[in-house]
N, C-alpha and C positions, 0 to 999 in steps of 0.2 A: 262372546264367551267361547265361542268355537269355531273359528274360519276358516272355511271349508279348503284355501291352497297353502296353510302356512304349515312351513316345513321346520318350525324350531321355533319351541318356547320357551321362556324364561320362567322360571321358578322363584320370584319375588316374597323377600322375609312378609309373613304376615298374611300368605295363601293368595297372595296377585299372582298372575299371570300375565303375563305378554305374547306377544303372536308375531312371529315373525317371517320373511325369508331369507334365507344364510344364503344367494347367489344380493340379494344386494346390501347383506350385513359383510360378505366377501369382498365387495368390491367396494365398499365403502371405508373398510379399516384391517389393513394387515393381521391383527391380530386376529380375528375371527376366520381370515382366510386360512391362518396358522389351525386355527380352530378344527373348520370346516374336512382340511386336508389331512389331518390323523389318522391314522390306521381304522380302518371302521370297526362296526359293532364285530362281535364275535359271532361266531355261526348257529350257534346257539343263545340266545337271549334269555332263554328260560332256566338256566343253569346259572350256577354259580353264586357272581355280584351283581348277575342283569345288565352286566354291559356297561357299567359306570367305570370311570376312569377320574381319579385325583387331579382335581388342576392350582388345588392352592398354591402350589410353588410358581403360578402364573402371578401372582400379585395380587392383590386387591378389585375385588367385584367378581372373580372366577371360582369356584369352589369345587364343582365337580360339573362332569358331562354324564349323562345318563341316552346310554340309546333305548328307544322302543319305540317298538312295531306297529302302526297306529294303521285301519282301515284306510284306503282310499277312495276321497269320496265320490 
């Protein structure tokens, strides 16, 4: 439910979740690498849209990114 090294989760229709890491979702498929390497969160998170960015115009399966700040554990 909560894995204490994953650095990106998936947002699955119907409240799943997924756990992931984006160094071997990076190295595993271009796109993600494409992903991974975007201009990062904004300096502030707690402003504005929260650091989300529109990925529909990626195709199919991508919808948005969402950055946030999560404890380390």
């Amino acid at each position: 439910q909560a894995p204490l090294c994953a650095d990106v989760v998936f947002q699955l229709q119907g409240g799943h979740r997924v756990f992931a890491h984006r160094v071997y979702l990076a190295t595993a498929c271009s796109r993600f690498y494409d992903l991974f390497t975007l201009e990062g969160p904004p300096e502030a998170l707690g402003e504005g849209d929260g650091g989300s960015r529109d990925l529909s115009s990626w195709g199919r399966g991508f919808l948005s990114l969402r950055w946030e700040l999560v404890a380390d554990p």
